[in-house]
C-alpha positions as CSV (number, residue, x, y, z in Angstrom):
1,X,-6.3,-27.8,-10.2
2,X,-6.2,-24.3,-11.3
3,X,-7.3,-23.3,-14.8
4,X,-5.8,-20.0,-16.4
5,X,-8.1,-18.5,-19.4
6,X,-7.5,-15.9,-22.0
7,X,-4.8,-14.6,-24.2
8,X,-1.7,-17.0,-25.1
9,X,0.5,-14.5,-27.4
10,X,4.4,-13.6,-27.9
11,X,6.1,-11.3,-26.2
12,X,8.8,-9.7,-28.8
13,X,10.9,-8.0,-26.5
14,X,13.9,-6.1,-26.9
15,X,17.8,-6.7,-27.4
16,X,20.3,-5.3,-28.0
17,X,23.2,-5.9,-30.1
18,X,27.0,-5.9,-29.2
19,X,26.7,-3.6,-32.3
20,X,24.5,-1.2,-30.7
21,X,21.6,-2.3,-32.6
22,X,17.7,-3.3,-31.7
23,X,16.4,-6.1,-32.1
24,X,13.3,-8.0,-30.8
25,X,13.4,-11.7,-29.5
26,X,10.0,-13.8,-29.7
27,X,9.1,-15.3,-26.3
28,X,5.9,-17.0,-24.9
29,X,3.6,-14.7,-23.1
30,X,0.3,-13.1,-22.3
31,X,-0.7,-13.0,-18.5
32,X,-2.8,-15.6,-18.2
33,X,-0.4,-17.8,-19.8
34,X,2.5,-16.2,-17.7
35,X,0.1,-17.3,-14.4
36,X,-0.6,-20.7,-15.3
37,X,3.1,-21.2,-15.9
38,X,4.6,-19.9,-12.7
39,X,1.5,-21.7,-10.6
40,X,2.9,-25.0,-12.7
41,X,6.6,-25.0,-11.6
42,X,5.2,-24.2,-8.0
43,X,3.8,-27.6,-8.2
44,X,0.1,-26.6,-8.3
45,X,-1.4,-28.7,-10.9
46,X,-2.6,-26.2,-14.0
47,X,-4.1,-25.8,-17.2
48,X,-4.6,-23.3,-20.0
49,X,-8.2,-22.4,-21.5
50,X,-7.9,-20.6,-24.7
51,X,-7.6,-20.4,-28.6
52,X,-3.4,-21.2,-30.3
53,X,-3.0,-21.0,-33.5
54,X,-1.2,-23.8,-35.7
55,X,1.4,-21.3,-36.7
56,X,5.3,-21.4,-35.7
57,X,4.6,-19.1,-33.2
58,X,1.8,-21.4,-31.7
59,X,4.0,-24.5,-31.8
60,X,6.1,-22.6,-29.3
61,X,3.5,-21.1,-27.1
62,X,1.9,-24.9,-27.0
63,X,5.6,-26.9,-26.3
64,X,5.9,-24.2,-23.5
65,X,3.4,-25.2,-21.6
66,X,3.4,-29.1,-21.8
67,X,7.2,-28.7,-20.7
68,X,5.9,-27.5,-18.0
69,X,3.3,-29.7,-17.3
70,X,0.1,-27.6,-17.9
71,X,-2.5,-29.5,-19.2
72,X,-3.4,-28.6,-22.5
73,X,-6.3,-30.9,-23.1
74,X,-8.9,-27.4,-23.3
75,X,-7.0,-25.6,-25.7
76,X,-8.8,-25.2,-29.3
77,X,-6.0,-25.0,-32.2
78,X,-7.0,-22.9,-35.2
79,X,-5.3,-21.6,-38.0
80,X,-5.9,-17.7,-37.0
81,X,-2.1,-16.4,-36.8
82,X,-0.2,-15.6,-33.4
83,X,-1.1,-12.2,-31.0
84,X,2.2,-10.3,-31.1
85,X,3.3,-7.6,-28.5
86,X,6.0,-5.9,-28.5
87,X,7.8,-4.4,-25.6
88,X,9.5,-1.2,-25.1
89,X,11.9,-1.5,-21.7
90,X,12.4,1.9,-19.8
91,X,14.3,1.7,-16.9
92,X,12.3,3.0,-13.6
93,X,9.2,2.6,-16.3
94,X,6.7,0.1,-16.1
95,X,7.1,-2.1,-19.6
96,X,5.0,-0.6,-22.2
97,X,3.6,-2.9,-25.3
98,X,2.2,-2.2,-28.8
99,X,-0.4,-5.8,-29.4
100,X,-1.3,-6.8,-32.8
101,X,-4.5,-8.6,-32.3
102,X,-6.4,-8.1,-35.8
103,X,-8.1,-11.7,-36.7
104,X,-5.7,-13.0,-34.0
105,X,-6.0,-16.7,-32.4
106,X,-6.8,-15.7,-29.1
107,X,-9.1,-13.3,-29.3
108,X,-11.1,-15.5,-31.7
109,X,-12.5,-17.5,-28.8
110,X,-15.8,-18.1,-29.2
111,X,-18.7,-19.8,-26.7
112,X,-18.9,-23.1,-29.1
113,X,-15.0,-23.3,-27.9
114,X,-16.0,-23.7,-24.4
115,X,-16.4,-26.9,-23.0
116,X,-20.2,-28.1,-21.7
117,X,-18.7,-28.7,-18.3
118,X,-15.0,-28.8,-16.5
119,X,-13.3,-31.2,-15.3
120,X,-14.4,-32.0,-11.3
121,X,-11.1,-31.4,-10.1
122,X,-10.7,-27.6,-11.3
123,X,-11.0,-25.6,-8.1
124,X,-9.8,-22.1,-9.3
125,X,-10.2,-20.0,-12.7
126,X,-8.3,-16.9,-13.2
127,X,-9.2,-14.6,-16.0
128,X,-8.7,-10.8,-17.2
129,X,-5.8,-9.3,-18.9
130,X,-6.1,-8.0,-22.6
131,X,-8.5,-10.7,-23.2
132,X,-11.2,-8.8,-21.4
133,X,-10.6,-6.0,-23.8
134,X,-11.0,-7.8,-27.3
135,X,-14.3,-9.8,-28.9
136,X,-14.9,-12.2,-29.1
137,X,-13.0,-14.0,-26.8
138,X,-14.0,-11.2,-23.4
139,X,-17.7,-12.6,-23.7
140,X,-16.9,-16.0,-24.4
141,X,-14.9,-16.0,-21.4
142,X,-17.1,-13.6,-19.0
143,X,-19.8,-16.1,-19.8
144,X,-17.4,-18.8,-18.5
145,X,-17.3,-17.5,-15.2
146,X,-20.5,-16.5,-15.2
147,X,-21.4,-19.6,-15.6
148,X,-19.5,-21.3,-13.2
149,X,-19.8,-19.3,-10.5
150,X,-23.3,-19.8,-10.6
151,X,-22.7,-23.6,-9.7
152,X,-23.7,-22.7,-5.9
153,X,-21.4,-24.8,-3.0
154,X,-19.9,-26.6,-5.9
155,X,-19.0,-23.1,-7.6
156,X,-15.1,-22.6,-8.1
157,X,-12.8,-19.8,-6.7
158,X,-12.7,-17.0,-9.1
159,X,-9.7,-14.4,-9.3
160,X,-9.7,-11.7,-11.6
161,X,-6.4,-9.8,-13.1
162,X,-7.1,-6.9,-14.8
163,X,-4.0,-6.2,-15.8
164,X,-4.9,-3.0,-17.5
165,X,-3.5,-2.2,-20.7
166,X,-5.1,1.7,-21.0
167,X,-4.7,1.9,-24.9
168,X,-6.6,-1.2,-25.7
169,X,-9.5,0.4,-24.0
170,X,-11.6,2.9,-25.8
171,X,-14.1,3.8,-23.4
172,X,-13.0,3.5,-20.3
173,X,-16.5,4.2,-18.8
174,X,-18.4,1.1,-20.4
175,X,-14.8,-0.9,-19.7
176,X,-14.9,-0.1,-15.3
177,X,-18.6,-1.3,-16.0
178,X,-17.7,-4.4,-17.3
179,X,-14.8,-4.7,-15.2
180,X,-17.1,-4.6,-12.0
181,X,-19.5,-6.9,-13.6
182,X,-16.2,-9.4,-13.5
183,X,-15.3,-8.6,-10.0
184,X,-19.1,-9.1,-8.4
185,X,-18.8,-13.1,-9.7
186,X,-15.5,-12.6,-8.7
187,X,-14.0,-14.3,-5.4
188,X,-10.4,-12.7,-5.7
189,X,-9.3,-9.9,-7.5
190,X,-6.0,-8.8,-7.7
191,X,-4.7,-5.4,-8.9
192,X,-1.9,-3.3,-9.5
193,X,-1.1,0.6,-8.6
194,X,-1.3,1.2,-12.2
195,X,-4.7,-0.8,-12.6
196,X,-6.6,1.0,-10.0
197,X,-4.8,4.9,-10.7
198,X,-6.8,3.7,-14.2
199,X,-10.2,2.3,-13.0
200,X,-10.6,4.3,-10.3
201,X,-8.6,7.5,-10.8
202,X,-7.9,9.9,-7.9
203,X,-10.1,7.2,-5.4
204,X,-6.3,5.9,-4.0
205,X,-5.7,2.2,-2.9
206,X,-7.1,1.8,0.2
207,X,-10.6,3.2,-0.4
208,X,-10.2,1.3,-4.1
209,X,-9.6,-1.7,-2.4
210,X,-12.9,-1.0,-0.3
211,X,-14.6,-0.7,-3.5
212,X,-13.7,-4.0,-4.8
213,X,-15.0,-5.7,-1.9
214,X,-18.2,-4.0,-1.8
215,X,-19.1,-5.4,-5.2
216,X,-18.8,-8.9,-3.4
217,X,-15.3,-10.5,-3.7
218,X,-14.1,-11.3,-0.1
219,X,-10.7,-10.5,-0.8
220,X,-8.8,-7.8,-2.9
221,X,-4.8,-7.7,-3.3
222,X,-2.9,-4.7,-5.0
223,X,0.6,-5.4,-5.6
224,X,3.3,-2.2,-4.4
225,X,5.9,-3.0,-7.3
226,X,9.4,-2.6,-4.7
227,X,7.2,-1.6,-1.5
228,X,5.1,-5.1,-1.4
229,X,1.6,-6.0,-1.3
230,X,-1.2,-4.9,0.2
231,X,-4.6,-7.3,1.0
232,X,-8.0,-6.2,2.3
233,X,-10.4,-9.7,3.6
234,X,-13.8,-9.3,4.5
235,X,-14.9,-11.9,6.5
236,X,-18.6,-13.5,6.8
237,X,-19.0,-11.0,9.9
238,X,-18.5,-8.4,7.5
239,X,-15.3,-7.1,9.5
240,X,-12.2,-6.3,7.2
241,X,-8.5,-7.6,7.6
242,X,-5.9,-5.4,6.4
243,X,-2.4,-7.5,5.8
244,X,0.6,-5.6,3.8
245,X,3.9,-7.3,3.3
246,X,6.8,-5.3,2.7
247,X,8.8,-5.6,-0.5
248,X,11.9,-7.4,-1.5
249,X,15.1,-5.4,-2.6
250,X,16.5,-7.3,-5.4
251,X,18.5,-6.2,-8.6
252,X,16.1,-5.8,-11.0
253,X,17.0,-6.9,-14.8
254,X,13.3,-6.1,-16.0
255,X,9.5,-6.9,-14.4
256,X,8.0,-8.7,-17.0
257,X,5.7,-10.8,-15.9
258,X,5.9,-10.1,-12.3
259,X,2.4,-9.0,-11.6
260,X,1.3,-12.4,-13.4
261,X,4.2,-14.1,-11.1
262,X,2.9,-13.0,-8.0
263,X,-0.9,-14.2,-8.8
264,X,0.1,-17.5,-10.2
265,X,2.1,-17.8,-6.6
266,X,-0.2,-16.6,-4.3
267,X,-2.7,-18.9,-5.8
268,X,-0.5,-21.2,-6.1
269,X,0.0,-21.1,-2.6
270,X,-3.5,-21.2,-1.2
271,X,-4.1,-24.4,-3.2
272,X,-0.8,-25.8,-1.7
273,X,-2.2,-25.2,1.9
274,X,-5.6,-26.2,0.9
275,X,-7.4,-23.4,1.6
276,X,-8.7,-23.1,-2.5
277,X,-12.6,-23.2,-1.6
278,X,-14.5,-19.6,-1.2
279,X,-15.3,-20.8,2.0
280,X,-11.4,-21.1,3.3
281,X,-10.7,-18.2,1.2
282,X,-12.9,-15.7,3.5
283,X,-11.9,-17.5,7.0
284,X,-8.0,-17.0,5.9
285,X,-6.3,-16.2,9.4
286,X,-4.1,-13.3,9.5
287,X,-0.9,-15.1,9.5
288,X,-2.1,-17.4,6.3
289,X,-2.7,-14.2,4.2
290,X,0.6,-12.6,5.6
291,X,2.3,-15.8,4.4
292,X,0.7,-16.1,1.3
293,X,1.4,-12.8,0.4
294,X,4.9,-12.8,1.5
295,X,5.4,-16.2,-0.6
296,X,3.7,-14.1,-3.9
297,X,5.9,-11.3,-3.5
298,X,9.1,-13.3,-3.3
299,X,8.5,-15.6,-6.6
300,X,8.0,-12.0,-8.0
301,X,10.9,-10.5,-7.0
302,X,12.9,-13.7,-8.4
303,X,11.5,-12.8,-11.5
304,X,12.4,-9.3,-11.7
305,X,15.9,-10.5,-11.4
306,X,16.0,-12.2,-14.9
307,X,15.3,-10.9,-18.1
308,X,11.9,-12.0,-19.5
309,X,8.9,-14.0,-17.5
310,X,10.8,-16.6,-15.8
311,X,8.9,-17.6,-12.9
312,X,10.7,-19.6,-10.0
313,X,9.9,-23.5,-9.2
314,X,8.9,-24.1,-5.6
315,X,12.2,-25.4,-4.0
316,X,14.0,-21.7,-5.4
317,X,11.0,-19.6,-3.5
318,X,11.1,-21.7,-0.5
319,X,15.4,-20.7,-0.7
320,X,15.1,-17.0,-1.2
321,X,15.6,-14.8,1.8
């Protein structure tokens, strides 16, 4: 099972009117939550760690997810209103958001919220996101991972998501400390063009990808928006695999929740071939990677054909091209 951990929020995204007007329509989101979603209808069982509130806009958030079968049993309910974010759509543009996060549910996660131990069968955790960037709920969940990476054989696969949002981020400085901190307890990390032109500016993807795995994850991913994805693997040698996919030309209605499509799939996928242990993680063969990240890229590009964060069930990925 793969557990998915920070911010649960609505997305208010944009619409508009036959009348020419703007208006904004409340939908479930947050990456994290997007993840666990899309790894769910892939068949990969899932749950969500985290803080909903009891308000309307929790009820949906929380029905979301059981419809699709994540588990919901680590979720803490409180009475701190909804995150909101809302959207601003720009064609060519990634999709820039304004969060309101003051006294929020989700970042109101505290260490007293997190369980004593998980359940046995949790092989995975992803984290990162906005959730990183807001207290107290980044060192409630930093001290998660740590935690449970520290478990030795027994430890978990960890992947990491930045997800950088820039203008939730003060310092940048002390943030790229952090954010290394996450990715040296980190098995996988996965970024975007965007993520790295912001934590490593002017240090370009393939050397930034080098950087990631000298702070000790064995494998790093960056995801090329319409030119594909591109993975570096260092293996227990200490040789490097390089695997890039090429993108997948589709007609795109918006990219929300693409990046957090693609993670939740190529995860998603790993688990599904059984190779969700660090130890198969580093010894992926060329041709598993490839297909892994070839699988990824196509439940994102399914995505970027509908509005909103739709991610695809198994039996549509398996279809497409």
């Amino acid at each position: 099972m793969i557990l998915a951990c920070g911010e649960a929020l609505i997305d208010m995204v944009p619409r508009i009117l036959p009348e020419g007007e703007t208006v904004f329509l409340p939908c479930p989101g947050g990456s994290p939550y997007n993840t666990v979603i899309a790894i769910s209808r892939l068949g990969t069982p899932a749950a969500f760690l985290g803080r909903i509130s009891t308000d309307f806009f929790g009820e949906i958030l929380i029905s979301r997810l059981v419809q699709n079968k994540v588990r919901t049993g680590l979720i803490v309910r409180s009475c701190e209103t909804s995150t909101l974010a809302f959207v601003k759509l720009e064609k060519g543009r990634e999709p820039r958001y304004v969060f309101y996060t003051e006294g929020s549910a989700d970042r109101s996660l505290t260490q007293a919220d997190l369980p004593a131990s998980l359940p046995p069968d949790i092989g995975c955790i992803l984290f990162g996101s906005i959730s990183m960037t807001m207290e107290p709920a980044a060192s409630s969940i930093e001290a998660l991972v740590r935690r449970e990476g520290m478990r030795g054989q027994d430890a978990p696969v960890i992947s990491l998501d930045p997800n950088v949002r820039p203008f939730m981020i003060p310092d940048r400085a002390a943030y790229v400390k952090r954010f290394e901190g996450w990715a040296s307890c980190s098995t996988i990390v996965k970024a975007s063009e965007a993520d790295f032109e912001f934590i490593y500016p002017g240090l370009g993807l393939e050397k930034s990808l080098e950087r990631i795995l000298s702070l000790g994850p064995c494998l790093a991913v960056t995801t090329l928006g319409p030119e594909g994805a591109l993975a570096l693997l260092k293996r227990k040698d200490g040789t490097i695999l390089r695997v890039a996919v090429p993108g997948i030309a589709v007609s795109v209605a918006d990219t929300i929740g693409a990046g957090d499509t693609f993670h939740g799939a190529f995860l998603a996928r790993l688990e599904l071939r059984s190779r969700m242990s660090r130890q198969a993680v580093s010894a992926l063969t060329e041709d598993e990677l490839r297909e892994a990240l070839f699988f990824a890229n196509k439940a994102a590009s399914l995505v970027c054909s509908r509005r909103g964060a739709e991610p695809p069930v198994l039996a549509e990925v398996e279809a497409f091209i």
